[in-house]
C-alpha positions in Angstrom: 148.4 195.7 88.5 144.5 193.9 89.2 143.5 193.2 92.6 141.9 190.0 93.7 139.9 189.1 97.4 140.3 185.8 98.8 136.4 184.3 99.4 136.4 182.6 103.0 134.5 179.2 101.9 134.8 178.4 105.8 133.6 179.0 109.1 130.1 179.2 110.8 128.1 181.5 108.7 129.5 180.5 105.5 127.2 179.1 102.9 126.8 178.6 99.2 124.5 181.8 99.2 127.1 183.9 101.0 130.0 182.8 98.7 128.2 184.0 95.9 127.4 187.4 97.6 130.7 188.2 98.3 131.9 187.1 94.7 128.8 189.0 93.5 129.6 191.8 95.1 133.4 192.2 94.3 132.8 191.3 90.2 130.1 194.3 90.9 132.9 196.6 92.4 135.3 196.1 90.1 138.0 193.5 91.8 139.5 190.9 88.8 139.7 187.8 90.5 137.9 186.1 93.5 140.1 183.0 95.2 139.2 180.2 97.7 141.3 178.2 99.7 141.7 174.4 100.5 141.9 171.4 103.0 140.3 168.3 102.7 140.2 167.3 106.4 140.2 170.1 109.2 142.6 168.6 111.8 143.3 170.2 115.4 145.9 172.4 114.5 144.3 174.1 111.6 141.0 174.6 113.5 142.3 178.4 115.1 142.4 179.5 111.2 140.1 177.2 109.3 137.2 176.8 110.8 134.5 174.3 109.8 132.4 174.0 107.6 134.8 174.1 105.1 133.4 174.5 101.3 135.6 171.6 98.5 137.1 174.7 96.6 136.9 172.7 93.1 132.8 171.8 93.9 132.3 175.6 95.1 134.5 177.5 92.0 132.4 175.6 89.9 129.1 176.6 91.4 130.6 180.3 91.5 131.5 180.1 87.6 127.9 179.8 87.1 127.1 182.4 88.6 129.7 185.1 87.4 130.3 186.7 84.2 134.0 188.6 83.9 135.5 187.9 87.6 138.6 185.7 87.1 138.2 182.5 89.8 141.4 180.4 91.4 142.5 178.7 94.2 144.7 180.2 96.7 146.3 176.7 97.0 145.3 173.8 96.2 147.1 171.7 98.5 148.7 169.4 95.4 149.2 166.2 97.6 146.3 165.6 98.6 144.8 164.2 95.1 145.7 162.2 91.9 147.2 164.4 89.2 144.7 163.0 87.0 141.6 164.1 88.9 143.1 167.2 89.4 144.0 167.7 85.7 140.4 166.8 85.2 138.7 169.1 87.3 140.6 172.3 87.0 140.2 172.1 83.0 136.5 171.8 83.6 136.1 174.2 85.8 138.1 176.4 83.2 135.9 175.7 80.4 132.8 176.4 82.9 134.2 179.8 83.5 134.7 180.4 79.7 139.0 180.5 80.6 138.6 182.4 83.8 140.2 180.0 86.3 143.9 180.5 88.0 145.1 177.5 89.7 146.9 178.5 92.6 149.3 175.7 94.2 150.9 175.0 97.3 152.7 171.7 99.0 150.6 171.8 102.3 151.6 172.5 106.1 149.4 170.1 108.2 151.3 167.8 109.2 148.0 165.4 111.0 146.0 166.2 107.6 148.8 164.4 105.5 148.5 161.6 108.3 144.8 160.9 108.2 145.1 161.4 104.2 147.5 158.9 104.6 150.1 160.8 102.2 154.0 161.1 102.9 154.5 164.4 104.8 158.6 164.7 104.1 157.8 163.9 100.4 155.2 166.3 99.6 157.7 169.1 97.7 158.4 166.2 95.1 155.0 164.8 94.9 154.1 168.2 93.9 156.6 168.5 91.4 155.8 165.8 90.2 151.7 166.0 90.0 152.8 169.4 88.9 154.3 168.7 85.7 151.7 166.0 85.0 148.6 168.0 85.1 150.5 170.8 83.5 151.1 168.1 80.5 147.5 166.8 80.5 146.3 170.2 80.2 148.5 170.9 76.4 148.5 167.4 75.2 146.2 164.6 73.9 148.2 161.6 75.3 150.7 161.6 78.3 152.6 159.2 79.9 154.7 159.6 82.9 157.3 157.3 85.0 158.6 159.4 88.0 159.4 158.5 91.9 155.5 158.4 92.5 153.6 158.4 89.1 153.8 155.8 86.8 151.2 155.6 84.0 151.1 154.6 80.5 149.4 156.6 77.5 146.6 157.9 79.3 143.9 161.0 78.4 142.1 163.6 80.9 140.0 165.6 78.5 138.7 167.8 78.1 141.3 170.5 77.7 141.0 174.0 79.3 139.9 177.2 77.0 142.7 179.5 78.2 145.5 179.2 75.9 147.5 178.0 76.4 146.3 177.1 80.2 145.3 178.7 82.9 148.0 180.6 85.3 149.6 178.6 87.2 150.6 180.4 90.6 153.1 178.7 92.8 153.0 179.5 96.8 155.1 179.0 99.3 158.2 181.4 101.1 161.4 179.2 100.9 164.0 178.5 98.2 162.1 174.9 97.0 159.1 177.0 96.6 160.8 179.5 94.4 162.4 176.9 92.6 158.9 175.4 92.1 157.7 179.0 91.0 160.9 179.1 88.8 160.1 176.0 87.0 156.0 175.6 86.8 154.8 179.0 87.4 153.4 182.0 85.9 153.6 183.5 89.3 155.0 183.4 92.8 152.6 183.5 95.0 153.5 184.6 98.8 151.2 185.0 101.8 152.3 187.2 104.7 155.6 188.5 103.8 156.1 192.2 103.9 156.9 194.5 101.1 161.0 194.0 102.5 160.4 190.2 102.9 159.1 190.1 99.2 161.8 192.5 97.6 164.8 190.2 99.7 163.7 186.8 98.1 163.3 188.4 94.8 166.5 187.9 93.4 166.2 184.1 94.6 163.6 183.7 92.2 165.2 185.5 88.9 167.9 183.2 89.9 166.0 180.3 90.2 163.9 181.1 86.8 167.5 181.7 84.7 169.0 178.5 86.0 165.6 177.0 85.0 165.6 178.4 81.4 162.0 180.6 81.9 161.4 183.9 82.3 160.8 185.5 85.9 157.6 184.4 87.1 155.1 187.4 87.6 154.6 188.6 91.5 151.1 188.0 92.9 151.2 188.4 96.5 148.2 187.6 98.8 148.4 190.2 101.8 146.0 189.9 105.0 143.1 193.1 105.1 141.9 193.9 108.6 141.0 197.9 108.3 140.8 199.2 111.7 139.1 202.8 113.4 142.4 203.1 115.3 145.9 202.8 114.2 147.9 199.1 115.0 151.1 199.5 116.7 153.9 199.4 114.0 156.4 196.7 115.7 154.8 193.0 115.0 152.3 194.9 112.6 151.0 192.9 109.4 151.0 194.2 106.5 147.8 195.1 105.5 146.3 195.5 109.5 145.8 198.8 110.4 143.8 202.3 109.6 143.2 203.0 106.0 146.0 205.2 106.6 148.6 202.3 107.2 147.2 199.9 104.6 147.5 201.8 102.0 151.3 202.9 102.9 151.4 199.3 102.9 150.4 198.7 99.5 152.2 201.6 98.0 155.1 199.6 99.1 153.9 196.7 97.6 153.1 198.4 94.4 157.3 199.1 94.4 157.8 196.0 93.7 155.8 196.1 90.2 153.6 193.2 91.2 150.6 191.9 88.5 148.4 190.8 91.3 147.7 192.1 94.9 145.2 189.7 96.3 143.4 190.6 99.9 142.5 188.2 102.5 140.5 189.2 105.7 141.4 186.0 107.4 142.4 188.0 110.1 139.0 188.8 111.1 138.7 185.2 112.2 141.8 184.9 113.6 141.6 188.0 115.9 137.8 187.2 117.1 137.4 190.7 115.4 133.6 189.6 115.4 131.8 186.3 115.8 132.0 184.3 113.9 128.8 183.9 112.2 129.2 187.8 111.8 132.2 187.4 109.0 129.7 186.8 105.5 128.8 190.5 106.2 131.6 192.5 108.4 134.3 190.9 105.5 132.4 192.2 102.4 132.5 195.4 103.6 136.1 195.3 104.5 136.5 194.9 100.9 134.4 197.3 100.3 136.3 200.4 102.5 139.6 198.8 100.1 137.6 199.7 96.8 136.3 203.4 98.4 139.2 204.4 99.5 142.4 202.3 98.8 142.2 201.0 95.1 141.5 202.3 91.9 139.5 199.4 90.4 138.5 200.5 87.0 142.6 202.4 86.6 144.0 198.9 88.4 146.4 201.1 90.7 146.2 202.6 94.2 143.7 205.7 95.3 
């Protein structure tokens, strides 16, 4: 099991030099794999959790590969609506040969409803535009020549290179909580990749997903949830509790019920401070770090990849 942090490329305070402090600091304390999130536009309703500015994950994982040695970088999702397969195929095998084949390209179909609007992109069709730009960047990324005729690609004998160094591309991880998004996982991924569901949550869908994968002809794709972090002084009340709020007590009986479940990946996400006005704003580029740095003390075994 390896443990990743998910690097807020958002909100007042944030800026190319604290992205790469944070990254910095976790490939320094021994985490495996540093993600960023996505939007393209930052409508009304995603304000609350997204605030501006908000970092282009591709342009910032790119800068970040530059700056890192060994930490794995992904996306945790790329919205896959939002742009042309092509460019997408394009970008992520770049930013994989950058990295020297560290990149993980976390995917999702979106939520925002006003950001597919002003993006002028179908809402109700986004699960099979991302099937579709799925499969397409997936073949760009293994072979020389593709062409592809589906419900909203149509395209002739046309080239992306260059092709990523991972062999034989980089991990694909699908998100999402519902049966299309298994399905999705089932079919694309290398692994499922939930945010916000509970250890119980996790272990119910699971046998929706071996389902899924055997009616789809692929093995089971790996579990790699992403779990809020918000260590607190006093102990969170257990009834509406998430998983992964709480004392260092309660986060760690958290994640030894996580660990149940045999996941590969456990990635930590201290969105919460923003989302609880835990501190301003402007305060998150340092109180967040050293959130991750109380789960590396005293919660995970880095260097052994297991729990303390």
């Amino acid at each position: 099991m390896k443990f990743g942090i998910n690097v807020l490329n958002y909100g007042p305070g944030t800026t190319p030099a604290s992205m790469e402090d944070w990254v910095l600091r976790a490939e320094g304390l021994g985490f495996h794999l540093a993600m960023i999130s996505d939007h393209v536009t930052l409508p009304q309703e995603a304000l609350p959790v997204f605030p501006p500015p908000f970092y282009d994950p591709f342009t910032t994982l790119a800068y970040l590969a530059g700056r890192t040695s060994t930490i794995e970088l992904g996306t945790t999702v790329i919205v896959l609506p939002y742009r042309h397969p092509l460019q997408t195929a394009r970008v992520t095998a770049n930013i994989d040969q950058m990295s020297n084949g560290r990149f993980v390209f976390g995917v999702g179909v979106g939520w925002s409803e006003q950001e597919f609007k002003a993006l002028g992109v179908d809402f109700a069709a986004r699960g099979r535009i991302s099937d579709e730009y799925l499969e397409s960047i997936k073949d760009h990324w293994t072979k020389p020549l593709i062409s592809f005729h589906g419900e909203h690609l149509d395209y002739t004998d046309i080239t992306t290179g260059p092709a990523p160094v991972r062999d034989p591309h980089p991990p694909v991880w699908v998100g999402g909580l519902n049966g299309p998004a298994m399905r999705r996982a089932a079919r694309f991924g290398d692994a499922w990749h939930p945010f916000g569901l509970g250890p119980a949550e996790i272990r119910e869908r699971l046998p929706k997903l071996k389902a899924a994968a055997e009616e789809a002809g692929r093995p089971t794709p790996a579990l790699a949830p992403r779990i809020p972090l918000h260590i607190t002084e006093q102990p969170v009340p257990e009834e509406g509790r998430l998983t992964g709020h709480g004392t260092v007590a309660q986060v760690r009986r958290d994640l030894e019920e996580l660990a149940e479940l045999e996941p590969d990946w456990i990635v930590l996400d201290t969105f919460l401070t923003f989302y609880l006005g835990a501190v301003s704003a402007e305060e998150v580029p340092r109180h967040d770090p050293a959130q991750l740095e109380i789960a590396a003390a005293e919660l995970l075994d880095l260097k052994g990849e297991t729990l303390r």
